[in-house]
N, C-alpha and C positions, 0 to 999 in steps of 0.2 A: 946542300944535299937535296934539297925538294925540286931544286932546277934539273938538277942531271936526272930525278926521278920523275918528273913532268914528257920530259925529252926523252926517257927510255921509254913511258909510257905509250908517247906518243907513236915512234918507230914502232913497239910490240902491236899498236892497234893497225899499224901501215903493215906490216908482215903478214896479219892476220886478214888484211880484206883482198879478197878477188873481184875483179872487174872483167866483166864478159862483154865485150862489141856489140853493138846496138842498132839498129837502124839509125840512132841521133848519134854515133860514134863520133861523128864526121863533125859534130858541131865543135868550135872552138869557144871555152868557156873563161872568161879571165881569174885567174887565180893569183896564189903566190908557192913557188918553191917548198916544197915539203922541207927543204934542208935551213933554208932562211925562217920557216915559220918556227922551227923547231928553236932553232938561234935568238928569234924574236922572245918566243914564251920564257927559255929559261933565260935573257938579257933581264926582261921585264920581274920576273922571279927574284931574281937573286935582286934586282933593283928595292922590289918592297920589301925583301928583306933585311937590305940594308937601313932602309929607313926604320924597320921596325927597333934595328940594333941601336941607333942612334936613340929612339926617344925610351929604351929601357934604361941606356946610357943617362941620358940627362933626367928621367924618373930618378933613377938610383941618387944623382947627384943631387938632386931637390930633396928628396930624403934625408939624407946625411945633412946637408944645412940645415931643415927642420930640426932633425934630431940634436943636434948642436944648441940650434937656439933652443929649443928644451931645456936640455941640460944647463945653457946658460941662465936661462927663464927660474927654474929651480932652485939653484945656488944662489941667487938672487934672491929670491923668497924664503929660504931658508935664514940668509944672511941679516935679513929685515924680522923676521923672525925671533930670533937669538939676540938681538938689542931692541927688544919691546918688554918696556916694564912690568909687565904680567905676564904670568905663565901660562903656558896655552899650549894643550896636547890633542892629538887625535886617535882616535880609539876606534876598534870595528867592532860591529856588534852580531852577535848575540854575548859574547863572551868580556867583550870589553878590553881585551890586549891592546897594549897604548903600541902605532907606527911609526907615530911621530912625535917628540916633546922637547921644545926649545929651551935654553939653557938656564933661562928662567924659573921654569916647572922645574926643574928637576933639584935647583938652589932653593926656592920655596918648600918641599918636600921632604928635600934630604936625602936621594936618593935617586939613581936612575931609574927609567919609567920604561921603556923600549921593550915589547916583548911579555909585558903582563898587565894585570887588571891593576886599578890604582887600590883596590879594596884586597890585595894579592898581597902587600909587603905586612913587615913590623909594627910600622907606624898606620895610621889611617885615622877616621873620621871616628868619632864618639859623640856622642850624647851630654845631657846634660847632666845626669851621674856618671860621667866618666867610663859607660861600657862602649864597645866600639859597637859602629851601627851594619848591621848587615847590610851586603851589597844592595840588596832591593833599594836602601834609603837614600842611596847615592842622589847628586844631583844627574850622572853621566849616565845611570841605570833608571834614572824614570824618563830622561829624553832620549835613549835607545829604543827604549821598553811602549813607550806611549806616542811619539814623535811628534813633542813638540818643543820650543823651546822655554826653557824652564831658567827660573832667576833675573834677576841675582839672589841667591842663598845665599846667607850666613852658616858658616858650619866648624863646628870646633875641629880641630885635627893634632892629633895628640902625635909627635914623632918616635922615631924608633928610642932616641935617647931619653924618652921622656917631656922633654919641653912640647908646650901645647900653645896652638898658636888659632887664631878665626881669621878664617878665608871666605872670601866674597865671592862665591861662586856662580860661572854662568854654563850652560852647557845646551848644543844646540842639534839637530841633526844637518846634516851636510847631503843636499838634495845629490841622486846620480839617477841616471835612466840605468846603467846598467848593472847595478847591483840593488835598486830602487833602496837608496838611502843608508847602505851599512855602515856607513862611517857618522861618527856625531864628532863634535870638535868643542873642545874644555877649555876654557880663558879663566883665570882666580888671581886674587892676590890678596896681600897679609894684609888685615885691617886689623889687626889686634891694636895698635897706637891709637890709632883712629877712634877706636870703642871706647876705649879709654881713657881717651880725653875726652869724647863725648859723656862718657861717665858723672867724669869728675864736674866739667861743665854743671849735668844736673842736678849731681850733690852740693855743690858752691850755689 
């Protein structure tokens, strides 16, 4: 479309000019064919156009492989993810709604995490009398809240059904230039065995 619009251009400015005889009328000046020039412009035209098509052509194609290895890139890390003995979730903050949490965390908890704050369900974190601890106490709520990385904590967590268990908690912020840091990232696991053989250790 832009060659045949090059080329009408060119004829509507050839219609539009007059040439009045001159004393130098007479001179022969070398040129080219108004009809070949015209042929020439939109040859050339539609040429870079073609080119143009091709490298949008193999843009788009470079794309789509990226986007792929992405996606393979992800599945992959998710997969690595979901067979790591600790649970480990990611959260955005201000609010704390967990995006991501491998199957781990969510076996550790008792509970799916996907969708809300870990201080949002039944079960959660208590104290040492047994009341649960406001979200401020969290380990994931002072490394949102202050940015930096915080733990390992020890922290009792009392489940929906009751049973209470001490997790070893780390929690960290997850650097981004473009949301400058809303996401923080929660790794824990059960050491209630652990303490308590340590325990006993001390008492013996």
């Amino acid at each position: 479309v832009l060659g045949f619009a090059i080329v009408g251009m060119h004829y509507t400015g050839m219609f539009g000019v007059r040439i009045t005889a001159s004393a130098a009328s007479h001179v022969q000046t070398p040129g080219m064919e108004p009809f070949v020039l015209a042929i020439g412009i939109a040859a050339g035209t539609l040429f870079i156009l073609l080119l143009a098509l091709i490298a949008a052509l193999s843009d788009r194609r470079f794309e789509a492989v990226a986007v792929q290895e992405t996606i393979r890139s992800e599945k992959q890390l998710r997969a690595i993810l979901d067979n790591l003995p600790i649970g480990v979730f990611v959260a955005g903050s201000p609010a704390g709604e967990v995006r991501f949490a491998n199957a781990e965390a969510e076996r550790l908890l008792g509970h799916p995490l996907a969708g809300s704050a870990p201080w949002a369900h039944a079960g959660g974190a208590i104290d040492d009398a047994g009341r649960p601890l406001a979200p401020e106490a969290y380990v994931l709520h002072t490394a949102m809240r202050e940015n930096p990385r915080v733990g390992p904590v020890v922290q009792t967590y009392r489940h929906a059904d009751g049973h209470v268990s001490r997790l070893e908690v780390t929690a960290a912020p997850i650097p981004s230039r473009e949301d400058n840091g809303a996401l923080s990232v929660v790794a824990f696991q059960d050491v209630t065995a652990k303490l308590a053989a340590e325990d006993q250790a001390r008492q013996s």
